[in-house]
N, C-alpha and C positions, 0 to 999 in steps of 0.2 A: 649649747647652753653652757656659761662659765657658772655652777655649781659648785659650791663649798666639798673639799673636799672629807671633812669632818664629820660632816652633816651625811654625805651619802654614805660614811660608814656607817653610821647608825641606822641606816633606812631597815632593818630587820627587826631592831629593836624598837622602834618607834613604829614601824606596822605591822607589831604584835601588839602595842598599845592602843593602837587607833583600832583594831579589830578586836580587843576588851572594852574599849569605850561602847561601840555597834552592838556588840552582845547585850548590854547592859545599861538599855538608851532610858535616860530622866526628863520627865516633863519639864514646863519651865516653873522656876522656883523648887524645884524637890531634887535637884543636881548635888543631892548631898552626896553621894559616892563617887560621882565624878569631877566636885569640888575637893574631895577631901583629898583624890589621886593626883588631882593639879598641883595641892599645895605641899602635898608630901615629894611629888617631882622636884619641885623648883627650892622648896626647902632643904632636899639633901642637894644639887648644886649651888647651896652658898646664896641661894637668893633670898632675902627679908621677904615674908609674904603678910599680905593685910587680909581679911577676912573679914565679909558681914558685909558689903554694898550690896543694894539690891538684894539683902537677906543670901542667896547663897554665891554673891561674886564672889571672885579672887582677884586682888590685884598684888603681881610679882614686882620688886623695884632694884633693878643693876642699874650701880650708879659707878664713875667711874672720873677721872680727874677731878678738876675745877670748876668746870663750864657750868652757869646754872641754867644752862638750854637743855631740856626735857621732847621727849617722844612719847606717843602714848601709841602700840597696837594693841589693836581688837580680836578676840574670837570666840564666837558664839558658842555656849554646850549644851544647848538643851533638844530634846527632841521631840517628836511629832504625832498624837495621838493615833496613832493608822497603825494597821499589821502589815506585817514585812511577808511577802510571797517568795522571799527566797529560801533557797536549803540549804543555804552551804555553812562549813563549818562555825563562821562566826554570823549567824544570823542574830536576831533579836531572842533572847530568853524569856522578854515578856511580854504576852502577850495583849495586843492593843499600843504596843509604841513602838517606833521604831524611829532610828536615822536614817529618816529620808532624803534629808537637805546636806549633807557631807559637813553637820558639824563636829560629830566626832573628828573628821579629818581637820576642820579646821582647829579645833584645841590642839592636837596632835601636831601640826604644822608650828603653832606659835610654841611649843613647848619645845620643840624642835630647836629651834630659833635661841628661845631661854638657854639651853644648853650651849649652845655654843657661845651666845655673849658673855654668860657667867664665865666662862673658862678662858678667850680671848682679851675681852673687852678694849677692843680697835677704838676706841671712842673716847669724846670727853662730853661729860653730860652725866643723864639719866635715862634709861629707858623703863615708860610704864610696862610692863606684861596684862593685861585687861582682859580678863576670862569672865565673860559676860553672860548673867543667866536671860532664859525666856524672853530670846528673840522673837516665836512663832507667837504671836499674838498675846503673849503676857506685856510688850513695855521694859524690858530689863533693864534697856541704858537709859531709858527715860526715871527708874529708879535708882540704879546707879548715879542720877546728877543729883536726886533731891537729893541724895542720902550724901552727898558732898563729896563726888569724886573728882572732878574738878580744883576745888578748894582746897583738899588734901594733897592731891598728885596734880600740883600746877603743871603742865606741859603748854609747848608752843603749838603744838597742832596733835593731831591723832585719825590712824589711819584705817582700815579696814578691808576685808577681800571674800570673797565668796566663790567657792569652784562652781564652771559651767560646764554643764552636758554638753554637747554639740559642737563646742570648739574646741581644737585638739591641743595635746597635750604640748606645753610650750610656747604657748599663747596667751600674752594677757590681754585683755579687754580696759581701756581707760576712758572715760569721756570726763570734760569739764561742764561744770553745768547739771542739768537733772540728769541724775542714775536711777532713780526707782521713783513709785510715786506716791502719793499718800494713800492711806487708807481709811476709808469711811462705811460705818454701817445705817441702813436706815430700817425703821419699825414703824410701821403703819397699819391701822386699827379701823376698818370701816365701818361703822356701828349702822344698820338698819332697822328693820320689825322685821320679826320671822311671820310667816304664815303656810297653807297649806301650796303647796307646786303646782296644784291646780285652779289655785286662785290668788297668781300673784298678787292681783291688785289691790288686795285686801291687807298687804304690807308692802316693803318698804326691799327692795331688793337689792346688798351691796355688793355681788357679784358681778351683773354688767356696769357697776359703777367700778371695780376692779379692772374690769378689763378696760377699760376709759382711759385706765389714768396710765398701767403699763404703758398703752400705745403713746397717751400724751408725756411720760416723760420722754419718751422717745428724740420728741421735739425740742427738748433742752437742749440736749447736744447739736442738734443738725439746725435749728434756728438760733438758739439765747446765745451757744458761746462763739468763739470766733474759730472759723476752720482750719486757724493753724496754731489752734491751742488743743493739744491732746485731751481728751476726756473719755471714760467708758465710764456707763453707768447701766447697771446687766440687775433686772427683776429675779430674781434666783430662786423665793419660795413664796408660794401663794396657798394659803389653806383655809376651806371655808366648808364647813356640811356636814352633815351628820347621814343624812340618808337622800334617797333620792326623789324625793316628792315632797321633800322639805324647803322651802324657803331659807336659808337660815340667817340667823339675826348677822351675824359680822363677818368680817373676810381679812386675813392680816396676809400684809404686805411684807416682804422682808428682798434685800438685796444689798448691792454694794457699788461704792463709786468710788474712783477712781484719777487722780489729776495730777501733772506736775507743778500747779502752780493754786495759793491760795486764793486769788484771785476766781480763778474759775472754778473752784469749791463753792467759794461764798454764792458767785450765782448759780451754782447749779443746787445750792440747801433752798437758798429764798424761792425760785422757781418751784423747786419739787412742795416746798411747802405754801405754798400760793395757790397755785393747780390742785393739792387734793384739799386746801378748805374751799375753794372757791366748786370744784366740781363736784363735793361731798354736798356742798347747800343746793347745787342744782338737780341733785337728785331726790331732795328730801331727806338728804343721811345726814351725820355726823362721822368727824375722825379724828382721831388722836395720832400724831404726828410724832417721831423719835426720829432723830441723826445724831449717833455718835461718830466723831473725828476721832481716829485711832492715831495711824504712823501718819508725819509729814511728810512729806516730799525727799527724799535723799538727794541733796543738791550740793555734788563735790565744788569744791571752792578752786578758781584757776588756776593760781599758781602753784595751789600744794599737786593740782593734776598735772601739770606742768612737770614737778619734781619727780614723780612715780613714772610719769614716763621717760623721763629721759633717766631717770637712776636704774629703770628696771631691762631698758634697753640695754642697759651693759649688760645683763643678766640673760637675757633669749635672743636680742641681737633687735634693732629698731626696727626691722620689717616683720616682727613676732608680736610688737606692742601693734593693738588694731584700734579703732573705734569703738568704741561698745555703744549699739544700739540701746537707749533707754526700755527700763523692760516697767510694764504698767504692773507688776508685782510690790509687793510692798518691804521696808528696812529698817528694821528700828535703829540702825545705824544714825539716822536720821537727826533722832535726839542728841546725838554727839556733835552732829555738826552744826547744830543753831549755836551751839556754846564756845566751840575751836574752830578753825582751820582744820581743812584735811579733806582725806578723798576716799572715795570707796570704791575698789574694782573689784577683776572679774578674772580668774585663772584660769584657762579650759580643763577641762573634767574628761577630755577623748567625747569618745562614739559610743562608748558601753561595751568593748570588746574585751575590757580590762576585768571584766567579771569574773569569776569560777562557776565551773558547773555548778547548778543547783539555783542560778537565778530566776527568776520570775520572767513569762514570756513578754512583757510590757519594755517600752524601750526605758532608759537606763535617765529618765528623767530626775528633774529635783519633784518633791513630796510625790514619787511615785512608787508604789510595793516593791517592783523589783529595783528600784538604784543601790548603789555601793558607792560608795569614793573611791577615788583608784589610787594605792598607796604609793606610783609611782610617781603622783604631785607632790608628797610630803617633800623629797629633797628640795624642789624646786619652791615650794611656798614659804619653807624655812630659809633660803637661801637670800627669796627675795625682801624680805622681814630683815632678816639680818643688814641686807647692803644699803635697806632704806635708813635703819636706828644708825649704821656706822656713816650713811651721805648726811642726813639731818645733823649729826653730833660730832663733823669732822673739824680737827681743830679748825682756827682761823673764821671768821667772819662767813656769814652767810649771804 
């Protein structure tokens, strides 16, 4: 790997920061300590910081010649309502959150990065730094756009990266086209008449009308959409009853679906919502219907993946850039990219051997008790941040 050699002198200092950030993990939107350490970094290296997008962003801005062609990186700080199962010295201090997803590592990577362009700056242009809150299901860059980040920090495109467990350290993952996929909630409400268990017929029962509809959404997928359109859509919580010789009046449905493409969203709400009024009336029920559309679809844009890979193949060597399998998880990245150009990959994270004692017996996944980051990515995540802001904003014409 050609690694800055700057950068990996700091790799001690910067993975003491990244295992302060892990002790000390912030939900999204309440990243006040972790915001305030970002801006006090990048403030004492000489960078202008903005403050207040999406209520606790930061965005850093090293500007440097003439060029009025801008870069925008991403990286996420907030972290994940779960307790951490590890012991080791920098675990989680509080309990109920922890850095399950390595974005401690990844603020820690782009600060990385910050550092060395502040003090070099190979470039002509502008590079955004975009320290972005409440990825895990808050929306942060989806607030970060109303709140006018774009508009403020015009850039040509803007990019993104997330470490992965299971491929090894060295590896980056690219694909053009869908990266992640959207995220959707649904809430359904099956209203019957309660009566005694021993005399159902004396009401109105929406528990085998529950199980009806599980099986029949079944058939959205495997009939409605087209079988070479990705779709999951997984019933996850069913709760109905109070005792057990109760009838009981309602039964709510709850789960999640899943798609690369809005297309196959749109039929798979109208279907789900067709099926339970038309199957609630055939049993005599009524239902109340909810679909909330969270994250869109993450769907890196061609050429800006085009760029990452051949920029970052100078960096691991073009038989270390792979494919990356589309993973049906979800990005708020997402929101970035309906507005710019740009792409979002995937760094390997090892096998989980990178741990210290004291980890959790659990493999070394993402949102899993025992994961860590492994601070031997930081050189290489800053390095490739850096070669993408200096290939984007190299003099001469693009």
């Amino acid at each position: 790997m050609n690694l800055i050699e700057s950068i990996c002198g700091d790799l001690a200092e910067m993975a003491a920061l990244r295992r302060d950030l892990h002790a000390n993990p912030e939900l999204g939107f309440q990243e006040l300590r972790t915001s305030d350490l970002v801006a006090a970094r990048l403030t004492g290296w000489g960078i202008p910081v903005h403050r207040g997008l999406g209520r606790t962003g930061v965005v850093g801005i090293v500007k440097n010649g003439t060029s009025p062609r801008a870069i925008g990186l991403r990286a996420d700080m907030d972290a994940l309502p779960m307790s951490e199962q590890n012991d080791f010295g920098h675990r989680s201090q509080v309990q109920g959150r922890m850095h399950a997803c390595g974005h401690d590592g990844h603020t820690t990577m782009l600060l990385a990065a910050a550092k060395h362009l502040a003090t070099h700056r190979n470039f002509d242009g502008t590079v955004y730094l975009i320290f972005q809150p409440a990825e895990e299901g808050g929306g942060g860059a989806r607030e970060m756009v109303r709140d006018g980040l774009f508009e403020q920090f015009p850039m040509d495109a803007v990019f993104g990266a997330h470490n992965w467990p299971g491929i090894e350290l060295g590896v980056v993952g690219v694909n053009p086209g869908a990266m992640a996929a959207s995220s959707s909630e649904f809430r359904i409400t099956l209203r019957g008449k309660g009566a005694h268990a021993a005399m159902p017929n004396l009401g109105v029962d929406p528990v085998p009308l529950a199980c009806q509809l599980v099986l029949a959404f079944q058939t959205i997928v495997t009939r409605n959409v087209r079988p070479i359109d990705p779709a999951v859509l997984s019933v996850t919580m069913i709760h109905a009853g109070e005792a057990t010789n109760v009838v009981p009046d309602s039964v709510c449905i709850q789960g999640t679906v899943r798609t690369f493409a809005t297309g196959v969203l749109d039929t798979i709400e109208t279907r789900m919502r067709e099926l339970t009024e038309h199957t609630s009336r055939a049993f005599g029920a009524t239902a109340e219907f909810e679909f909330v559309r969270n994250y869109p679809p993450t769907v890196n844009h061609p050429a800006e993946s085009a760029f990452v890979r051949e920029t970052l193949a100078g960096v691991v060597g073009a038989d270390q850039v792979i494919h990356f399998e589309p993973t049906m998880g979800a990005e708020d990245f997402s929101y970035f990219l309906l507005e710019k150009p740009g792409c979002y990959f995937v760094m390997g994270n090892g096998q989980g051997g990178h741990r210290e004692a004291g980890h959790g017996l659990g493999p070394c996944m993402l949102h899993n008790p025992s994961y860590d980051f492994n601070d031997a990515l930081i050189p290489l995540g800053a390095t490739c941040w850096v070669r993408l802001a200096e290939a984007w904003l190299a003099p001469g014409p693009r």
